[in-house]
C-alpha positions as CSV (number, residue, x, y, z in Angstrom):
1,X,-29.4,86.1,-90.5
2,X,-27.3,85.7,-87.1
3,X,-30.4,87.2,-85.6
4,X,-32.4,84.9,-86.6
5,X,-30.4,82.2,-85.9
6,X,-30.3,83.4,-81.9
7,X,-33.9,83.6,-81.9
8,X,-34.2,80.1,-83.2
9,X,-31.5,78.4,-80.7
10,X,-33.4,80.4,-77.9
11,X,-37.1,79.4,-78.4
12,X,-35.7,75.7,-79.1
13,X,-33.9,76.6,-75.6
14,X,-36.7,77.5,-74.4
15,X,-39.2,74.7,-75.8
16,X,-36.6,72.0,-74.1
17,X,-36.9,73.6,-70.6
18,X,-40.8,73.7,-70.9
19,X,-40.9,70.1,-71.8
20,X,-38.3,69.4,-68.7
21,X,-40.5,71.1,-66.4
22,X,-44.0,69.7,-67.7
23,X,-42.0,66.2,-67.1
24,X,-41.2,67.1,-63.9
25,X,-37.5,66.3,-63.5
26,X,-34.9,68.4,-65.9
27,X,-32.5,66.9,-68.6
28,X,-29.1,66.6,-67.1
29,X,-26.0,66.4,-69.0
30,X,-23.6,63.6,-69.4
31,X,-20.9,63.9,-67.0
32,X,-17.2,62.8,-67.2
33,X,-17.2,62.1,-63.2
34,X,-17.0,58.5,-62.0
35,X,-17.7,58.6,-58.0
36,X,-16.7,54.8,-56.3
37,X,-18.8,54.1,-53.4
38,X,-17.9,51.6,-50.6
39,X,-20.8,49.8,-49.4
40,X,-21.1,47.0,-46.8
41,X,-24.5,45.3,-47.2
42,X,-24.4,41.5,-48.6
43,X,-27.8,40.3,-48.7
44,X,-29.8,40.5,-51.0
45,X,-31.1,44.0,-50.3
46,X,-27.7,45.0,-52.0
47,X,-29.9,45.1,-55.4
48,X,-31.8,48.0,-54.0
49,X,-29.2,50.2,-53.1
50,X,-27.6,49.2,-56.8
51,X,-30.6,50.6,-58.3
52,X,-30.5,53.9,-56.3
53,X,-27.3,54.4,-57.7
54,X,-28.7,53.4,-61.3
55,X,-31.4,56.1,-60.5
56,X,-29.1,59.1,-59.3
57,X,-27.2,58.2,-62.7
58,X,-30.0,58.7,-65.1
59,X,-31.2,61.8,-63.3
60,X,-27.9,63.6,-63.2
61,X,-25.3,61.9,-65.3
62,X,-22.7,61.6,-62.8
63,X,-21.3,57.6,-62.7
64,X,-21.3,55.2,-59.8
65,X,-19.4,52.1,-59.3
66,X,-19.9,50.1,-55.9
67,X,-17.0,48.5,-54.0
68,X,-18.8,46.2,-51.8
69,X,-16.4,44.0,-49.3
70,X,-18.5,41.5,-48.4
71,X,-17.7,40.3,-44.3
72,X,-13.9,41.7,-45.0
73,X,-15.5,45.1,-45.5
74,X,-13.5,46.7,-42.5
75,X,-10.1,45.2,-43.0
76,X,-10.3,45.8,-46.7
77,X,-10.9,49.6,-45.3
78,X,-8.5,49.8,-43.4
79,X,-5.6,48.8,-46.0
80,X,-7.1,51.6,-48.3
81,X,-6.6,53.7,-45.3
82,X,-2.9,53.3,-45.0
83,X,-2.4,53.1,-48.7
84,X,-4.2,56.4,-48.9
85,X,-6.7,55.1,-51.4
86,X,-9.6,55.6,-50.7
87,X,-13.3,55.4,-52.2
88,X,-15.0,58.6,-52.9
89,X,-17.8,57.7,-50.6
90,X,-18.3,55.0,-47.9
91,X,-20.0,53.3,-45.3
92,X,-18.1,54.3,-42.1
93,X,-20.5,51.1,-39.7
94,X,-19.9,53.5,-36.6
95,X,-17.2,54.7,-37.0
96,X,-16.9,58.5,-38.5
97,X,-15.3,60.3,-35.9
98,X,-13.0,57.9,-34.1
99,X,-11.5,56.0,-36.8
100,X,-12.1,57.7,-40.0
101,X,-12.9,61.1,-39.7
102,X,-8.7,62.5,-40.4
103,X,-10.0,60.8,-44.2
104,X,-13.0,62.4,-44.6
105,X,-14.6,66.1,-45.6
106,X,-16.6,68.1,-42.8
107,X,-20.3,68.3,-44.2
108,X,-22.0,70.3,-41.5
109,X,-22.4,73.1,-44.1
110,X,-24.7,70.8,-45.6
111,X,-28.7,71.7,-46.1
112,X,-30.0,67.9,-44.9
113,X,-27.3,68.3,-41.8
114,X,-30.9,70.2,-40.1
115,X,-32.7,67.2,-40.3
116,X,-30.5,65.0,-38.5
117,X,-32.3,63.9,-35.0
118,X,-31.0,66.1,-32.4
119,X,-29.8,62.8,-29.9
120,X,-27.9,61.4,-32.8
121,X,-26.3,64.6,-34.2
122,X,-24.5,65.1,-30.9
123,X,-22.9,61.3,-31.3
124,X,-21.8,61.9,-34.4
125,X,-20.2,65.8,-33.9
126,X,-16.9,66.5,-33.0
127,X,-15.8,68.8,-30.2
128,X,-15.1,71.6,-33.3
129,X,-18.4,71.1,-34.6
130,X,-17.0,69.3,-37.1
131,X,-20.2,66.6,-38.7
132,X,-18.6,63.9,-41.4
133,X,-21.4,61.5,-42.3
134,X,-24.9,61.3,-44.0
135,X,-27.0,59.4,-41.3
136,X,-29.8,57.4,-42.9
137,X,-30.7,55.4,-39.9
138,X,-29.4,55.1,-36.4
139,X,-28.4,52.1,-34.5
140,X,-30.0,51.2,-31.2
141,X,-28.2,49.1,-28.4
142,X,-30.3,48.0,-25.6
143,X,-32.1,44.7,-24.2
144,X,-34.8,43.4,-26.5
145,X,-37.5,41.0,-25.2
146,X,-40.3,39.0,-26.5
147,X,-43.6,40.6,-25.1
148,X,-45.5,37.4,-25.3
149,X,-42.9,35.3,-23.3
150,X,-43.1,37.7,-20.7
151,X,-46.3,38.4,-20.1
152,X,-46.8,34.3,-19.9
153,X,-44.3,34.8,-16.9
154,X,-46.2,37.8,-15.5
155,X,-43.4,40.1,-16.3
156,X,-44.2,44.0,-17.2
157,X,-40.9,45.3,-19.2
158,X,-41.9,48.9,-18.1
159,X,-41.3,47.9,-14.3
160,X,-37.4,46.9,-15.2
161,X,-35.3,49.9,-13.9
162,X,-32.8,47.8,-12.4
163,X,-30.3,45.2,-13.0
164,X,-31.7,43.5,-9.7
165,X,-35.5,43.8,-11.5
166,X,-33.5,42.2,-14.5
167,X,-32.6,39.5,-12.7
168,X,-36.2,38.6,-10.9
169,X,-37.7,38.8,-14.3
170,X,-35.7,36.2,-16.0
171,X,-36.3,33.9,-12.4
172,X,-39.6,34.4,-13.2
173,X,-39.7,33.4,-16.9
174,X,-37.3,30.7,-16.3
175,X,-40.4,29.4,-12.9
176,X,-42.6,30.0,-15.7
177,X,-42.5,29.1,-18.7
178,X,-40.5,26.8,-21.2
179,X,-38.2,30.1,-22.8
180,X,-34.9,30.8,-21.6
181,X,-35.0,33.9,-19.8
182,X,-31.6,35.5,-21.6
183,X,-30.2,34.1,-25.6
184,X,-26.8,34.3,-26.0
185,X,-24.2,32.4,-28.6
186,X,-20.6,32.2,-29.0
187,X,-20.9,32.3,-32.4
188,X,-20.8,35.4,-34.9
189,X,-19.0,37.7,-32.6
190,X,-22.5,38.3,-30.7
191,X,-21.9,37.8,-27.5
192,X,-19.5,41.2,-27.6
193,X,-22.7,42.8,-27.4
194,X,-23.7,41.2,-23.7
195,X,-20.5,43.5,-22.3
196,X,-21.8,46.3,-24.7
197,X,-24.8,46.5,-23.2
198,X,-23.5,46.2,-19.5
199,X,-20.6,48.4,-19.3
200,X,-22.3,51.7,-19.6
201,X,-24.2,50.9,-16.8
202,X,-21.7,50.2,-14.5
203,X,-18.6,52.8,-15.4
204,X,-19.7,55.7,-17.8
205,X,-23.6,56.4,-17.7
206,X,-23.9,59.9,-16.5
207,X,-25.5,58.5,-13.7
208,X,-22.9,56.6,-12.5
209,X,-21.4,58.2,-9.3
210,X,-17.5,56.2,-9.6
211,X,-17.6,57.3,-13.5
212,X,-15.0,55.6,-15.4
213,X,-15.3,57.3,-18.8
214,X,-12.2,59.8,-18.7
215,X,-9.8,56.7,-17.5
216,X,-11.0,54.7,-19.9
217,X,-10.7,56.9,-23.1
218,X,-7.1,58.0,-21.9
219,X,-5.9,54.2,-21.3
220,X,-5.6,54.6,-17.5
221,X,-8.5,52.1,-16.3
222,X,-7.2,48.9,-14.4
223,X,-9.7,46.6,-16.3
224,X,-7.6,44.0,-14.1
225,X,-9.0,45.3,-10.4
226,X,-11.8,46.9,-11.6
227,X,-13.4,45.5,-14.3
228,X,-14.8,42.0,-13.5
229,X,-18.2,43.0,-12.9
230,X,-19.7,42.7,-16.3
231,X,-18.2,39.5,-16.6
232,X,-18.8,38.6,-13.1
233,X,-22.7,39.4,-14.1
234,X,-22.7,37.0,-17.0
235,X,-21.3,34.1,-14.6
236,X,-23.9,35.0,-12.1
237,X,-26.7,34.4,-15.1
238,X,-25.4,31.4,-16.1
239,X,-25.0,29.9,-12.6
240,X,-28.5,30.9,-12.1
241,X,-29.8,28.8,-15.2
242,X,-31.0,32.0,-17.3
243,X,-28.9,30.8,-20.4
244,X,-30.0,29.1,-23.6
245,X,-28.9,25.5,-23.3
246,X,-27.1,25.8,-27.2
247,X,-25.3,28.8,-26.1
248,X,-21.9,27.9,-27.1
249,X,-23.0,26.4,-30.6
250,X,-25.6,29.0,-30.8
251,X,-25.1,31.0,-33.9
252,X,-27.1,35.1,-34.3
253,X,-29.5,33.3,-36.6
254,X,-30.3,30.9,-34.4
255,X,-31.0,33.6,-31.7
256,X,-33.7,35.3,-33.8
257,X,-36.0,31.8,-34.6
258,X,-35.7,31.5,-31.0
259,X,-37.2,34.6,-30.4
260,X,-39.2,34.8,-33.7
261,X,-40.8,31.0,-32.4
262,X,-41.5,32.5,-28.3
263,X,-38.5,30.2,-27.1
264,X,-36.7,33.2,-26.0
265,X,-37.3,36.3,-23.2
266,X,-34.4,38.3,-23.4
267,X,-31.1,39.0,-25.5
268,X,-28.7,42.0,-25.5
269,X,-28.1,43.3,-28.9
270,X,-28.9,45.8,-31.4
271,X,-32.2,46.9,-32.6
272,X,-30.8,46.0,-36.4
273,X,-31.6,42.7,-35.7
274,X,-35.5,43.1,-35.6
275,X,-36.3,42.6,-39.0
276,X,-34.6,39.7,-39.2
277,X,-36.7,38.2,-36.6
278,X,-39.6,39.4,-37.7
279,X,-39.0,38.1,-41.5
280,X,-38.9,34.1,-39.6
281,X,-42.6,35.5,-37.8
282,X,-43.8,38.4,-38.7
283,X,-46.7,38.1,-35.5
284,X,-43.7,38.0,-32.9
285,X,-44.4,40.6,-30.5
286,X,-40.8,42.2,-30.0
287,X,-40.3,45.1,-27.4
288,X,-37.1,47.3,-26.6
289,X,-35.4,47.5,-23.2
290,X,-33.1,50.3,-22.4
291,X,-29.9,48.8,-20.2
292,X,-31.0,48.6,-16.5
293,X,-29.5,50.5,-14.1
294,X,-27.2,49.4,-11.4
295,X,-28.7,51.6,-8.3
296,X,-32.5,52.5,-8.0
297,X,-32.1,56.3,-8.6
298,X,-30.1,55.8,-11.4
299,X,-31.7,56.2,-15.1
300,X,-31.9,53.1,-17.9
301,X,-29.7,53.8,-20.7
302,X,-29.6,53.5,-24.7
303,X,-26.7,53.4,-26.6
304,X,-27.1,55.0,-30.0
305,X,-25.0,55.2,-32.9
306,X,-24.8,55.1,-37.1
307,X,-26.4,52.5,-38.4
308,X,-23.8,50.1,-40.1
309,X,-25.1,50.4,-43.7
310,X,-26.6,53.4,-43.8
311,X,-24.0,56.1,-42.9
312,X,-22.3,58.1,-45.9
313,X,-19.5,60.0,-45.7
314,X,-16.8,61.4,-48.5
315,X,-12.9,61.8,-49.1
316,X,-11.5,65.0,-48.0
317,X,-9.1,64.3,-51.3
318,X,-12.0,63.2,-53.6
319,X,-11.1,64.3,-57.3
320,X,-15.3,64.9,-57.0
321,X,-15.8,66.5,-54.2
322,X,-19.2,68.3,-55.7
323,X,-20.6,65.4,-57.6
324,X,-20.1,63.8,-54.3
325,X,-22.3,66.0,-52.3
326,X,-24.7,65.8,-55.2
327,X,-24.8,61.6,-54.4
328,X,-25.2,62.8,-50.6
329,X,-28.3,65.2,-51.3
330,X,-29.7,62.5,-53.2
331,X,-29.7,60.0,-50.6
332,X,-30.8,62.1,-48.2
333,X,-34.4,62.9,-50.4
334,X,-36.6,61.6,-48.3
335,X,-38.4,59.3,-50.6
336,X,-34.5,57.6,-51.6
337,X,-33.6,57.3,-47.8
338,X,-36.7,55.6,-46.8
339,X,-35.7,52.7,-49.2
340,X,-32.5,52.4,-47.3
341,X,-34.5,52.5,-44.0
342,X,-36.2,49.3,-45.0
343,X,-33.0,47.6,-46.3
344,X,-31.1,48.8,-43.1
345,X,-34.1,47.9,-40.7
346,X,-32.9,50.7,-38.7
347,X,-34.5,53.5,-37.5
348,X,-34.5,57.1,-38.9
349,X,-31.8,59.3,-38.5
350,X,-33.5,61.8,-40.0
351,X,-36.2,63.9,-39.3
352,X,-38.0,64.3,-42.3
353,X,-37.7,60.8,-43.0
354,X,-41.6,59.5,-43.1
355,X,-42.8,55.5,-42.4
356,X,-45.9,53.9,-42.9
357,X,-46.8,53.2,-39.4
358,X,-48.6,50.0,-40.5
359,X,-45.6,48.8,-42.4
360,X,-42.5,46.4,-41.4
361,X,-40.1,48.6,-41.8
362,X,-41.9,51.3,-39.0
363,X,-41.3,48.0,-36.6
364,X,-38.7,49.0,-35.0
365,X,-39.2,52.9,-35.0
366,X,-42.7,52.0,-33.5
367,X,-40.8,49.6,-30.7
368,X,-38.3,52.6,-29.6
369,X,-41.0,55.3,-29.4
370,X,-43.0,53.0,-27.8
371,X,-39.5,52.4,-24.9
372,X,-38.9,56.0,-25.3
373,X,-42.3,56.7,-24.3
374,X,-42.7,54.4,-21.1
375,X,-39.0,55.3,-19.6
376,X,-39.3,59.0,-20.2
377,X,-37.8,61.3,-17.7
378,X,-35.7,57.8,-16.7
379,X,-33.1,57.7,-19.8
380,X,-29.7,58.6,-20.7
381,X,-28.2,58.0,-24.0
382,X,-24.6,58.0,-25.2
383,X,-22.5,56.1,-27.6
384,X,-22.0,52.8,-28.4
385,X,-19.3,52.2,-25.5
386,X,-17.1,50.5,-27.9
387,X,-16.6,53.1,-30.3
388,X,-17.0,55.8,-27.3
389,X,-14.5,54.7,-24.6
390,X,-12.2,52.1,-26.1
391,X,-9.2,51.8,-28.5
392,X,-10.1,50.6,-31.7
393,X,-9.3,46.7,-31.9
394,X,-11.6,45.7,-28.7
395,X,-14.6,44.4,-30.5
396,X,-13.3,41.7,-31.0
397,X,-11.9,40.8,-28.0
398,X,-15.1,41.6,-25.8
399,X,-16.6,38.4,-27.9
400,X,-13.5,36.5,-26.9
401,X,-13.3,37.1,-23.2
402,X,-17.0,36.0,-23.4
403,X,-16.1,33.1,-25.3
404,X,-13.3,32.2,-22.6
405,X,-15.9,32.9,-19.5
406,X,-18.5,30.8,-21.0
407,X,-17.5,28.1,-23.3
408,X,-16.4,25.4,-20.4
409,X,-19.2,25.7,-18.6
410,X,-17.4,26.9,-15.3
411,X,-17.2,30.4,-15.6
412,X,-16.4,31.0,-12.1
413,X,-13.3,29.2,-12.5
414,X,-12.6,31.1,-15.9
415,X,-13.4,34.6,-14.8
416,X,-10.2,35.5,-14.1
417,X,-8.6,34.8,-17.8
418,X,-11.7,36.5,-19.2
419,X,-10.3,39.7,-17.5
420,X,-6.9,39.7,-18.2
421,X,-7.9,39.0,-21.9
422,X,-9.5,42.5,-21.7
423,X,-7.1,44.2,-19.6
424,X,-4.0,42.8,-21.3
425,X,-5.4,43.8,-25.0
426,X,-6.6,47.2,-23.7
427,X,-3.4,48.2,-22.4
428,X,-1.8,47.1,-25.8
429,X,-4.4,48.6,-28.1
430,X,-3.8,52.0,-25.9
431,X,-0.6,52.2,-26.0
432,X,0.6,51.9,-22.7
């Protein structure tokens, strides 16, 4: 009779796999694990990611609940840092290794850590080999420029090596046409980037022959006597006319109808910002520019990073620390991560990632091939300078020393209290 009884339980055993695998995806059990994920997107796009989630659930039983801070997203981080509670799984917006990586598990023993773009993988690696994050997309900062606007000036992007051909390009869209050659605002912490873009090129570019980098990452740099030229720079454009008129109102929004309606040459941002433009005109003609140099035989420059809503990474102390990986491998399938890639709007981190070259979301992969393409053998990537050479805190107060240097509308006169804004609050955040 028990014999029997076996033989039953194993062809209905058997029956139930068959049917699985005819269906294509197996029968998971329920679990008792409950992972929280921390995720910083607030548009509406949120509702996709909340159904990717919904999806990993039904396939392998494992719960997800979302903590999703809104615009306090980092702060509210940063008090679960100190308290020592922390989510399961979040969104580290750039910042894995410096700022969060004593919280969170090494995953370079992970299979999808192979597919991870080889420029990228090095940015996000510590010195012990040590990897922390599921990269979905990467982050690109770097001049972007309306193609259209330009060529009504008689301005070929490819021929911009140097911050002098910078400058004669925006004179001649400003002789030539009715665009301001450079968008800027004072609003929504964007003109931070302005400085993010510049710096590189003038103090820790491998090409730069007085490099800065090891003075600036162990506090040392005298931002005070040698540190105005990136402000200096923006003065200069200013004096010269090269500003939107609205700058100071001028909100990041604002920026991309500009350029989404040809009113606009030049801005100095991050490639995340494309789609956004693009959803106000989807005909706009939007091209990349890496960072100018400063000399002739020095190489243009891109700044790349983790995309800020589409880099994963788990608790060292997670009471799930498998199910966990499990939520990792799922995302990084390549038919989940290239939903997130057209949420994010940024461009693939990984390798095996695949995008319709006709669609939107290839937009902005297709515009950085494209720059990668045309400035090859002439490049140098690194960091985001920022997150790279500077004490966490300084974000902040890049935008605010901008803010200072423009806002009055004599930024000559003002160039000194940009400075000391940075120098003083870089000496503090350091430590010294």
């Amino acid at each position: 009779m028990r014999k029997r009884n076996k033989k039953l339980l194993s062809g209905m055993m058997c029956a139930a796999m068959c049917a699985a695998m005819l269906g294509g995806t197996a029968v998971q059990a329920e679990s008792n694990a409950e992972i929280e994920v921390a995720y910083n997107l607030t548009t509406d796009d949120f509702a996709v990611f909340e159904q990717i989630t919904k999806d990993f659930t039904e396939e392998t039983g494992i719960k997800v609940t979302i903590y999703n801070g809104g615009d306090d997203y980092e702060s509210a981080m940063k008090t679960r840092m100190s308290s020592g509670d922390l989510p399961d799984i979040w969104t580290t917006h750039g910042w894995s290794l410096i700022r969060y990586s004593e919280y969170m598990m090494d995953l370079s023993d992970q299979e999808w850590v192979a597919n991870i773009d080889a420029g990228l993988k090095d940015v996000i690696t510590n010195d012990d080999g040590e990897l922390f994050i599921l990269p979905i997309t990467q982050a690109v900062c770097a001049v972007l420029y309306n193609a259209d606007v330009l060529e009504e000036a008689g301005v070929d992007p490819t021929q911009i090596r140097t911050w002098d051909d910078f400058d004669a390009a925006c004179q001649a869209v400003k002789d030539n046409t009715d665009a301001a050659p450079i968008e800027i605002a004072l609003g929504d912490a964007f003109d931070a980037y302005s400085l993010e873009v510049i710096w590189p090129t003038l103090y820790t570019n491998s090409d730069v022959e007085d490099n800065k980098a090891e003075a600036l990452q162990d506090g040392s740099f005298d931002f005070e006597a040698d540190g105005t030229q990136g402000h200096q720079m923006l003065a200069d454009w200013y004096s010269k006319g090269y500003l939107n008129e609205d700058y100071v109102s001028c909100q990041i929004d604002d920026i991309r109808q500009a350029f989404a309606n040809n009113e606009g040459a030049f801005t100095l941002y991050s490639t995340e910002t494309i789609p956004s433009i693009l959803a106000y005109n989807e005909d706009v003609n939007i091209g990349i520019l890496p960072a100018p140099s400063v000399s002739e035989d020095g190489a243009s420059y891109f700044g790349t990073g983790e995309g800020n809503f589409s880099c994963f990474g788990m608790w060292k102390d997670t009471e799930y620390p498998d199910e966990c990986k499990q939520f990792l491998e799922y995302l990084s399938r390549p038919e989940i991560a290239v939903k997130i890639v057209e949420i994010d709007g940024g461009i693939p981190a990984l390798t095996n990632i695949e995008l319709d070259p006709e669609a939107k979301s290839a937009y902005t992969t297709n515009a950085f091939k494209a720059a990668q393409e045309q400035f090859d053998g002439d490049l140098t990537y690194d960091n985001f300078f920022d997150r790279e050479y500077l004490p966490s805190g300084m974000w902040s107060v890049m935008g605010d020393s901008v803010g200072v240097l423009l806002a009055d509308g004599d930024p000559e006169a003002d160039l000194e209290e940009a400075v000391l804004m940075v120098a003083d609050n870089y000496m503090d955040l350091s430590g010294n």
